[in-house]
PyMOL commands that place a pseudoatom at each C-alpha (Angstrom):
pseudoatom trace, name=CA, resn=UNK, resi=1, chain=A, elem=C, hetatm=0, pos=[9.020, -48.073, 5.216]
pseudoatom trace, name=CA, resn=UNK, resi=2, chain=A, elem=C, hetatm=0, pos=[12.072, -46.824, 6.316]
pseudoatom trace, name=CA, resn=UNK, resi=3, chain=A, elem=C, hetatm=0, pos=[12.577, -43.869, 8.934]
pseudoatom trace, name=CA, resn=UNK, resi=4, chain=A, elem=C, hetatm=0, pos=[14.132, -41.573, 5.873]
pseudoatom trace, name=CA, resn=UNK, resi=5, chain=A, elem=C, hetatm=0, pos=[11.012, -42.433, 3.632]
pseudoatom trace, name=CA, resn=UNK, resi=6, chain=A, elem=C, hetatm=0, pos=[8.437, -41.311, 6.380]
pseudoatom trace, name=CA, resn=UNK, resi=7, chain=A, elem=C, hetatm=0, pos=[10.321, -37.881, 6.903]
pseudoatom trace, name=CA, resn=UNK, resi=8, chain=A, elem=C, hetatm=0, pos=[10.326, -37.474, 2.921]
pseudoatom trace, name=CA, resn=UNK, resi=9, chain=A, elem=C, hetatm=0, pos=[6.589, -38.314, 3.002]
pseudoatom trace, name=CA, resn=UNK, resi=10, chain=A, elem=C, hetatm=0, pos=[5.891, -35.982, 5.957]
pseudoatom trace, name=CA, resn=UNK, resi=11, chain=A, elem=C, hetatm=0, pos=[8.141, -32.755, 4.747]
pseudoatom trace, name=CA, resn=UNK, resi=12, chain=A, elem=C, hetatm=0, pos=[6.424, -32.916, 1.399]
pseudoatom trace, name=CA, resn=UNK, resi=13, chain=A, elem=C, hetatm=0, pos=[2.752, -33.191, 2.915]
pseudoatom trace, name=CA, resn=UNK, resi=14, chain=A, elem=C, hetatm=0, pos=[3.678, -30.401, 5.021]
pseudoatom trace, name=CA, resn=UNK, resi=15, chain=A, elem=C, hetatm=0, pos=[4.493, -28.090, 1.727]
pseudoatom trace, name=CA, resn=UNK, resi=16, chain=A, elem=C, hetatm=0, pos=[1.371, -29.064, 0.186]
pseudoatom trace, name=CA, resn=UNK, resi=17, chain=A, elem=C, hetatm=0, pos=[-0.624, -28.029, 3.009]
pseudoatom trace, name=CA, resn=UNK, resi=18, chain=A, elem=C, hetatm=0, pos=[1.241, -24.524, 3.638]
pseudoatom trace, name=CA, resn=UNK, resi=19, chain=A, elem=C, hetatm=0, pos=[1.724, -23.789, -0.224]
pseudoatom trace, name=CA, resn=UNK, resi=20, chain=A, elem=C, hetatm=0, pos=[-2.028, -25.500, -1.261]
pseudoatom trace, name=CA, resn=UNK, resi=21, chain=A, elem=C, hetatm=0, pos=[-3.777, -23.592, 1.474]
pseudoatom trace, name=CA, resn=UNK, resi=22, chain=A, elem=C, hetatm=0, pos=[-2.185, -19.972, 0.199]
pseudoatom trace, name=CA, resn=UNK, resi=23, chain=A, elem=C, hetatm=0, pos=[-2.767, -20.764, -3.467]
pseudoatom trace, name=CA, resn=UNK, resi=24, chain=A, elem=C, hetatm=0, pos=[-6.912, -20.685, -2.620]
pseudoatom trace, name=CA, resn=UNK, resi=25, chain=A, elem=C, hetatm=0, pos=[-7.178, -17.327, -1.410]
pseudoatom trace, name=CA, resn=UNK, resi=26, chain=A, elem=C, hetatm=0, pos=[-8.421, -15.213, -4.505]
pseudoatom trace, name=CA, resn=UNK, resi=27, chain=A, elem=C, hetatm=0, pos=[-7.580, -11.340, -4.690]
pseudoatom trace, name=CA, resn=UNK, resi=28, chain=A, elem=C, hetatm=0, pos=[-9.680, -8.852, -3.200]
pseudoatom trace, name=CA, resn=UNK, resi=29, chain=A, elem=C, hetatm=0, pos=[-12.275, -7.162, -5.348]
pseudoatom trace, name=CA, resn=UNK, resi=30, chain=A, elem=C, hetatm=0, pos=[-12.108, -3.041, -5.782]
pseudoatom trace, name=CA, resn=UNK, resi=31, chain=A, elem=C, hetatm=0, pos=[-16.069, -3.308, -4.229]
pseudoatom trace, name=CA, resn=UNK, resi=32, chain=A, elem=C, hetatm=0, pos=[-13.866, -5.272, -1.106]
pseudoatom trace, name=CA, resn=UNK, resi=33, chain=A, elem=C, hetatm=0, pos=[-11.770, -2.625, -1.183]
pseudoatom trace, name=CA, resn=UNK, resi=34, chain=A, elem=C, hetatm=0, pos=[-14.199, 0.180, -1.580]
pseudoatom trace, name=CA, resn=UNK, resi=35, chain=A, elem=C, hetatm=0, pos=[-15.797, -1.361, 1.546]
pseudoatom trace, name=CA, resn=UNK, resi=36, chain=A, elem=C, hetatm=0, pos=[-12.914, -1.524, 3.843]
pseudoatom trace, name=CA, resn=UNK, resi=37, chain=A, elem=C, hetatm=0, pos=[-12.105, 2.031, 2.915]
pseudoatom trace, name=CA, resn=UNK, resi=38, chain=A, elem=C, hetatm=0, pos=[-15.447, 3.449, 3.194]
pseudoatom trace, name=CA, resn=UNK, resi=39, chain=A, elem=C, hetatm=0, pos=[-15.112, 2.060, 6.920]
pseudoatom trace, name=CA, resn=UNK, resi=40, chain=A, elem=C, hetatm=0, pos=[-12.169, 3.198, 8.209]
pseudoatom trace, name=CA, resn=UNK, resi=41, chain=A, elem=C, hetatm=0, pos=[-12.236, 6.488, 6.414]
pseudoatom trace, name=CA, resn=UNK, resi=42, chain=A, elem=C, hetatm=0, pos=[-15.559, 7.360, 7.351]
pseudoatom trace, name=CA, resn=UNK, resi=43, chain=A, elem=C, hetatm=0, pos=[-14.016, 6.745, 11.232]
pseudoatom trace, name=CA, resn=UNK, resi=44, chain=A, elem=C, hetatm=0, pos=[-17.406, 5.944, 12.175]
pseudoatom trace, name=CA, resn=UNK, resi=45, chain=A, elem=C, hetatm=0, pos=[-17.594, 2.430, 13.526]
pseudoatom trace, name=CA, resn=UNK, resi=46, chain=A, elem=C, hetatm=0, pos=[-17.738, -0.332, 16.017]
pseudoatom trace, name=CA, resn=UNK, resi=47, chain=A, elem=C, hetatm=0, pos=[-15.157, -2.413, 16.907]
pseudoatom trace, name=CA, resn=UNK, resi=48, chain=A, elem=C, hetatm=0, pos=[-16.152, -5.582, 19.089]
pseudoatom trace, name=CA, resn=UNK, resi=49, chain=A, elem=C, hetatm=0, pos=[-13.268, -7.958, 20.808]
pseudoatom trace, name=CA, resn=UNK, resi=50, chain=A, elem=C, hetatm=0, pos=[-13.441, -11.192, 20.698]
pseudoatom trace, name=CA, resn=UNK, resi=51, chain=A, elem=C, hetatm=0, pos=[-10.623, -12.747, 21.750]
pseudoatom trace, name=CA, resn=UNK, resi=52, chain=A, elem=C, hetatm=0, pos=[-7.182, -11.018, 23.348]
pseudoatom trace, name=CA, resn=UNK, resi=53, chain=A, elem=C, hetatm=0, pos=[-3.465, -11.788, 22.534]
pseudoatom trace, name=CA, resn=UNK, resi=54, chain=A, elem=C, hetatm=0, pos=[-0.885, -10.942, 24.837]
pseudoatom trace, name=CA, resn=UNK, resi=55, chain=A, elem=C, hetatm=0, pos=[2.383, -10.298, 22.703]
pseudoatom trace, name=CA, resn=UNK, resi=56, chain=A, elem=C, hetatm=0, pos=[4.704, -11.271, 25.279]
pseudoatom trace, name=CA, resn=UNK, resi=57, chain=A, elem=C, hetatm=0, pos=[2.635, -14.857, 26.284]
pseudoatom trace, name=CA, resn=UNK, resi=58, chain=A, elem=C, hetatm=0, pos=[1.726, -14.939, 22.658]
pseudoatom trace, name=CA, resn=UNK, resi=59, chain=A, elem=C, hetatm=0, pos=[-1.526, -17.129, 23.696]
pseudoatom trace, name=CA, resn=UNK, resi=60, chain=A, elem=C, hetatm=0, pos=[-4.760, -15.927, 23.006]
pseudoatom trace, name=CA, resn=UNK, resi=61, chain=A, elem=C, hetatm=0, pos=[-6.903, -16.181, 25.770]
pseudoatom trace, name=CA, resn=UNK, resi=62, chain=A, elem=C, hetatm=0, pos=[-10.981, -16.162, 25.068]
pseudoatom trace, name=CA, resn=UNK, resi=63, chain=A, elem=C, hetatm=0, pos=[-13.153, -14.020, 27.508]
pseudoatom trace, name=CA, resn=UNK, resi=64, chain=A, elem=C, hetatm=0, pos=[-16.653, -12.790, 27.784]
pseudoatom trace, name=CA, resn=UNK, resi=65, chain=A, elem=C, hetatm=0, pos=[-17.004, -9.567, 26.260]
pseudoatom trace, name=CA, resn=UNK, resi=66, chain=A, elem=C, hetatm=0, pos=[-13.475, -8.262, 25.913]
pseudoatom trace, name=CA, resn=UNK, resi=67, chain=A, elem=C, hetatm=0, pos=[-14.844, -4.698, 25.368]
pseudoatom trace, name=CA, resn=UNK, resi=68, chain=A, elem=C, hetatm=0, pos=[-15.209, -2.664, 22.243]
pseudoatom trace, name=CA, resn=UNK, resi=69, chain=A, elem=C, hetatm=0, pos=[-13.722, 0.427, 20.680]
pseudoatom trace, name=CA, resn=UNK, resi=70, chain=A, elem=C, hetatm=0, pos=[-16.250, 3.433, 19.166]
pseudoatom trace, name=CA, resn=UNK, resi=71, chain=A, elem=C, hetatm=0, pos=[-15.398, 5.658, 16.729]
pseudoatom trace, name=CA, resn=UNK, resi=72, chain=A, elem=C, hetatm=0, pos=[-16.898, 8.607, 15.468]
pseudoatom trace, name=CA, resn=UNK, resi=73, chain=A, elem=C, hetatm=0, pos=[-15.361, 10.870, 13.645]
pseudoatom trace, name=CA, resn=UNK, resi=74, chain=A, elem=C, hetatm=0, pos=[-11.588, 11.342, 15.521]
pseudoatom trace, name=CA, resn=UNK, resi=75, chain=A, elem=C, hetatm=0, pos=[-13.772, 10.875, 18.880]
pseudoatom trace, name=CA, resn=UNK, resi=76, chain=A, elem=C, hetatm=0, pos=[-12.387, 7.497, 20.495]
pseudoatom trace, name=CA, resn=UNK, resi=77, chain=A, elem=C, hetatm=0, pos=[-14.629, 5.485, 23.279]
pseudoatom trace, name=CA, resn=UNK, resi=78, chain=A, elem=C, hetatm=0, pos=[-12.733, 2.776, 24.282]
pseudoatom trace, name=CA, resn=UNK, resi=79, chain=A, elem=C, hetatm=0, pos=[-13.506, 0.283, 27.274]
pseudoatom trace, name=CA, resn=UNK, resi=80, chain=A, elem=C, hetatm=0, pos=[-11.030, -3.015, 26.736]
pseudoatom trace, name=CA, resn=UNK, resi=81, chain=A, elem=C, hetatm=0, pos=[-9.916, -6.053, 29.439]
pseudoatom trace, name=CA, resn=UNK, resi=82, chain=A, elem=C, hetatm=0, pos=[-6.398, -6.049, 29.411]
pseudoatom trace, name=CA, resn=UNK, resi=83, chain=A, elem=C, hetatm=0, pos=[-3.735, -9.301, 30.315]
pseudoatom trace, name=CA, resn=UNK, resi=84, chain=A, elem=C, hetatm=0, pos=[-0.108, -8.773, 30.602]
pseudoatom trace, name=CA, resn=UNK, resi=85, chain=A, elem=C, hetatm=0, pos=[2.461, -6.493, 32.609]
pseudoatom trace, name=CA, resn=UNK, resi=86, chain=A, elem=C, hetatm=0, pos=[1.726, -2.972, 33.478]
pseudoatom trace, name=CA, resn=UNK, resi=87, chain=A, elem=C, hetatm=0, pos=[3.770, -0.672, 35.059]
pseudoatom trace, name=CA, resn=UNK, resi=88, chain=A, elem=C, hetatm=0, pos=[1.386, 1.405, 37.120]
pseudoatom trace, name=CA, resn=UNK, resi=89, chain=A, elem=C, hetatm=0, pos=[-0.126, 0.205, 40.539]
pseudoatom trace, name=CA, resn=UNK, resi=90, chain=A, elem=C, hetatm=0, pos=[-3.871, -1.184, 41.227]
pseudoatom trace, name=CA, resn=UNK, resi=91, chain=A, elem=C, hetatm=0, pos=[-5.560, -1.429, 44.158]
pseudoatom trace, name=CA, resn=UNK, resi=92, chain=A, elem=C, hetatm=0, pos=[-5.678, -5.218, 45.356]
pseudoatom trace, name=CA, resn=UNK, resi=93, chain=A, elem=C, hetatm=0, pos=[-8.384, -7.441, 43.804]
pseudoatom trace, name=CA, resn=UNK, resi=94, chain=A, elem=C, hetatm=0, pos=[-9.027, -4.477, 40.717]
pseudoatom trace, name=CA, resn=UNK, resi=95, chain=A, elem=C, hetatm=0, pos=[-8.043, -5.078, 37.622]
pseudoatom trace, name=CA, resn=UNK, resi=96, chain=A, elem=C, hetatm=0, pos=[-7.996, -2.185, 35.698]
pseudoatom trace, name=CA, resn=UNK, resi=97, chain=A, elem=C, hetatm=0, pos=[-8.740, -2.572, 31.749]
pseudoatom trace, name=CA, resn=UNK, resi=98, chain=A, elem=C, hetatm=0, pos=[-8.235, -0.219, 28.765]
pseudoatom trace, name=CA, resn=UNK, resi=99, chain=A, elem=C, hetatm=0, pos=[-11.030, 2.688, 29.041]
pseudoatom trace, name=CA, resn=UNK, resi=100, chain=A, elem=C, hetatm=0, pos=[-10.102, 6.244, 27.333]
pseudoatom trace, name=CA, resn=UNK, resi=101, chain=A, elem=C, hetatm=0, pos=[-12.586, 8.550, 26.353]
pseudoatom trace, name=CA, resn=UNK, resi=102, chain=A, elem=C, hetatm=0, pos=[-11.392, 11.454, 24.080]
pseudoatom trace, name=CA, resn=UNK, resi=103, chain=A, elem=C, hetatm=0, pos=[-9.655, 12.674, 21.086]
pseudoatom trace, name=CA, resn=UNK, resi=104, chain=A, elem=C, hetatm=0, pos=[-7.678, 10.902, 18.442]
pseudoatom trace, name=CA, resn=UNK, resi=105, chain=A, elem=C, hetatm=0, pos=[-4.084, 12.463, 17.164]
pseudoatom trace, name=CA, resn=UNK, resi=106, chain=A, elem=C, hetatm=0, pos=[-2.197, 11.360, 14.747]
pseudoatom trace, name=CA, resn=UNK, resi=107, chain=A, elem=C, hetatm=0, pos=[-4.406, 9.841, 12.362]
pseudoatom trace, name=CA, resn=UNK, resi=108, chain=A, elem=C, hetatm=0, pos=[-3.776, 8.229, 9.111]
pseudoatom trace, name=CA, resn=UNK, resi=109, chain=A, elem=C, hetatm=0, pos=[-5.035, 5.467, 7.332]
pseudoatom trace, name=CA, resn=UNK, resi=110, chain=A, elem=C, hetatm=0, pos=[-3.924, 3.406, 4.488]
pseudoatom trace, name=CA, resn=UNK, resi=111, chain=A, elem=C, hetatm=0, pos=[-4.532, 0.419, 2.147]
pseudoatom trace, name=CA, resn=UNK, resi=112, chain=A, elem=C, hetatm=0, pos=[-2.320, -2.427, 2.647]
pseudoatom trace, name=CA, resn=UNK, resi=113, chain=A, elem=C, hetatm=0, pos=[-2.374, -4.644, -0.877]
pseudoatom trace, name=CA, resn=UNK, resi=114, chain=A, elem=C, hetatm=0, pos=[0.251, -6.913, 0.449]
pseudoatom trace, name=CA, resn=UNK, resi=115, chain=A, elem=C, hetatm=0, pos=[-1.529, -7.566, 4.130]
pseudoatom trace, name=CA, resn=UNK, resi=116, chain=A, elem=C, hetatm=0, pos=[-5.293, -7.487, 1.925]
pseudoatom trace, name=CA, resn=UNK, resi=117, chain=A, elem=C, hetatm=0, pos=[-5.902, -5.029, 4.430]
pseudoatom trace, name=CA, resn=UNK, resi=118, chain=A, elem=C, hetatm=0, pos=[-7.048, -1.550, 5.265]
pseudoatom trace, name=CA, resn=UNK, resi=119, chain=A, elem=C, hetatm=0, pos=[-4.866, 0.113, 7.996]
pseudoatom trace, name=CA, resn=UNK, resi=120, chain=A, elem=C, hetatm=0, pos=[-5.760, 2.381, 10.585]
pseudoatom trace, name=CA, resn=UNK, resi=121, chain=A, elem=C, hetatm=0, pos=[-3.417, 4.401, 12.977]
pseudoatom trace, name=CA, resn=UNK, resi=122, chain=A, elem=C, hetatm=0, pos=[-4.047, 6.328, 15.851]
pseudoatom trace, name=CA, resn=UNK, resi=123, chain=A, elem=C, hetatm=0, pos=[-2.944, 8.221, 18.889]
pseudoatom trace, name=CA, resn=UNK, resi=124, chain=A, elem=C, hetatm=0, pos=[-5.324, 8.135, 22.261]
pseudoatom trace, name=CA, resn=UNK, resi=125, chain=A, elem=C, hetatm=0, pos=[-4.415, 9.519, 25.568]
pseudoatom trace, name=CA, resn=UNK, resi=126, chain=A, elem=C, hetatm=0, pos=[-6.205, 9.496, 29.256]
pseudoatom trace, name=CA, resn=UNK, resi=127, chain=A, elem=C, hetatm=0, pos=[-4.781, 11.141, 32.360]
pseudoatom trace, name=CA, resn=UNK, resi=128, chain=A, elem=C, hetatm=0, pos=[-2.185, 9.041, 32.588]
pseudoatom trace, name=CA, resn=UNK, resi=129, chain=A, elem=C, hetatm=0, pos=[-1.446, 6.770, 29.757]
pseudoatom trace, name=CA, resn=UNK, resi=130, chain=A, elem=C, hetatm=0, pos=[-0.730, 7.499, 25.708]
pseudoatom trace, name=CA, resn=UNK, resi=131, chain=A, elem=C, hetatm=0, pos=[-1.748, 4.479, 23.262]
pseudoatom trace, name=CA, resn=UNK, resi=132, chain=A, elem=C, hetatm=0, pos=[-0.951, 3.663, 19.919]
pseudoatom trace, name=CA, resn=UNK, resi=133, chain=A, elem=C, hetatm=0, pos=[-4.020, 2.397, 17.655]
pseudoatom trace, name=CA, resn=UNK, resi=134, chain=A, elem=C, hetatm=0, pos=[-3.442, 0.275, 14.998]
pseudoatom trace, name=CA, resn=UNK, resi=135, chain=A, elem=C, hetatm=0, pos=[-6.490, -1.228, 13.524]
pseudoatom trace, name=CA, resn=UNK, resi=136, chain=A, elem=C, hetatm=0, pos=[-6.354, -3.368, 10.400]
pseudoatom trace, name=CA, resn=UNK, resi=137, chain=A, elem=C, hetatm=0, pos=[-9.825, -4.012, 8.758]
pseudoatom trace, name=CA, resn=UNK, resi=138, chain=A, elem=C, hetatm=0, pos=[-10.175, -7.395, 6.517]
pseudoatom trace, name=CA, resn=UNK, resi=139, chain=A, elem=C, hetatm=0, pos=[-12.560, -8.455, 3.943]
pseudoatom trace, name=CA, resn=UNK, resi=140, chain=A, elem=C, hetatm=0, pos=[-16.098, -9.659, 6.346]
pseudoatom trace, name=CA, resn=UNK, resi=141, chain=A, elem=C, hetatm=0, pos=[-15.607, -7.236, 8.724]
pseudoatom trace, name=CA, resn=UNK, resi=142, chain=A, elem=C, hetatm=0, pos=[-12.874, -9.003, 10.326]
pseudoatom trace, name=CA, resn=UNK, resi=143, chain=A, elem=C, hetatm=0, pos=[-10.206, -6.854, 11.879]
pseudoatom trace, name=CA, resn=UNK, resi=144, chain=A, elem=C, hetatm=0, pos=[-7.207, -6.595, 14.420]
pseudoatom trace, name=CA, resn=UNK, resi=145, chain=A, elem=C, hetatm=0, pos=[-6.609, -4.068, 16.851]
pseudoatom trace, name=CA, resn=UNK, resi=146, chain=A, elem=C, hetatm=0, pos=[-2.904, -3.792, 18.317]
pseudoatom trace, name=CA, resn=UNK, resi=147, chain=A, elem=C, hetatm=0, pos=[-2.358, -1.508, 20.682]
pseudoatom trace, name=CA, resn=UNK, resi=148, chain=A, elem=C, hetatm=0, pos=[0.768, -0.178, 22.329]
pseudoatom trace, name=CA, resn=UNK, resi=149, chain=A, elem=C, hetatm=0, pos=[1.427, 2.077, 25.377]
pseudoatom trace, name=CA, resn=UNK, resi=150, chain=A, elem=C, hetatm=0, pos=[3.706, 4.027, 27.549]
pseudoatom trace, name=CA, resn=UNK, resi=151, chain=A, elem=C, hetatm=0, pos=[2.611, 2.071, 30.943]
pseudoatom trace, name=CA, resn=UNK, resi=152, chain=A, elem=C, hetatm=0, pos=[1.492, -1.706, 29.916]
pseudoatom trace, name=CA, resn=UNK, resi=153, chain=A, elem=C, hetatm=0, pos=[3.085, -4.519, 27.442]
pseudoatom trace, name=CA, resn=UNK, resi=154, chain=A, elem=C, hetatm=0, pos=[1.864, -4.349, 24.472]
pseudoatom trace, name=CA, resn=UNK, resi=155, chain=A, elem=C, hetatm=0, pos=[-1.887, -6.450, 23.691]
pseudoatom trace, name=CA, resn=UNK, resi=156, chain=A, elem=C, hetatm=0, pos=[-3.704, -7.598, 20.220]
pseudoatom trace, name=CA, resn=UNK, resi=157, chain=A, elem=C, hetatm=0, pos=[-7.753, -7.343, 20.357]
pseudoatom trace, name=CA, resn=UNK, resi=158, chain=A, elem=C, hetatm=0, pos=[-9.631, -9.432, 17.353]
pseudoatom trace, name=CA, resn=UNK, resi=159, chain=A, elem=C, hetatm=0, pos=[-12.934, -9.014, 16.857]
pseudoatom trace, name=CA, resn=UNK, resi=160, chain=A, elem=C, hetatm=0, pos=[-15.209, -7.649, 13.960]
pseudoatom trace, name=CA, resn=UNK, resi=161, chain=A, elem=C, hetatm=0, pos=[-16.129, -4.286, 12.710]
pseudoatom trace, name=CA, resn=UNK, resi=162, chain=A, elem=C, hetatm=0, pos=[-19.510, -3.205, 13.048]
for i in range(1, 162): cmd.bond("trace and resi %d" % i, "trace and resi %d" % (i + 1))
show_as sticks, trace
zoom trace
């Protein structure tokens, strides 16, 4: 076979994987939906890391017990590991994590047909630092937390609801 006939061969495979692969996923149910909803709404819930993405490295690096975030009601418990660059100083040989107790501002929430999603946003602060929530709840309890702030890059928690 010629050189030309194996990148034919290999550009279509490729677009029957990508385009085969979407074509399975079915739409969500209104009971899916109901679900997701009911979770975020309710702002009473568990989120657990399991694995962290830095944005800038864009690698996901797999730790032991990344840390969770606790919601109840617009009361935010948050205790996270945290890669990447930060622009406050730690004391040699501490790394300091994500950990804010207190209220959430700013909250809204939304359903997201295109993403299959339900969205979550959210405002945090400590004493020195102001994060932006945004957690997006999938179908199984599967969900994404992305969080930005005024002092670190930004980082990308996904883990499960609970």
């Amino acid at each position: 076979m010629s050189t030309r006939t194996l990148s034919f061969l290999f550009i279509l495979a490729s677009f029957l994987i990508l385009f085969g692969c979407g074509a399975t996923k079915e739409p969500l149910t209104e009971a899916n939906w109901q679900q997701m909803e009911n979770t975020i709404k309710g702002q009473n819930f568990t989120f657990v890391a399991k694995t962290i993405e830095t944005m800038r490295a864009g690698s996901a690096n797999r730790v032991d017990n990344p840390g969770y975030l606790k919601m109840d009601g617009d009361q935010v418990d948050m205790q996270l590991k945290y890669f990447g660059s930060s622009q406050i100083s730690t004391t040699y040989g501490r790394t300091e994590g994500i950990r804010v107790v207190g209220t959430a501002t700013e909250i809204s929430s939304s359903r997201n047909e295109q993403g299959k999603s339900f969205d979550l946003k959210f405002n945090v602060a400590n004493k020195s630092e102001t994060l932006q929530c945004h957690l997006r709840v999938f179908s199984g309890k599967r969900a994404l937390l992305d969080i930005n702030s005024n002092l670190r890059s930004s980082i990308r928690y996904d883990g499960i609801i609970q």
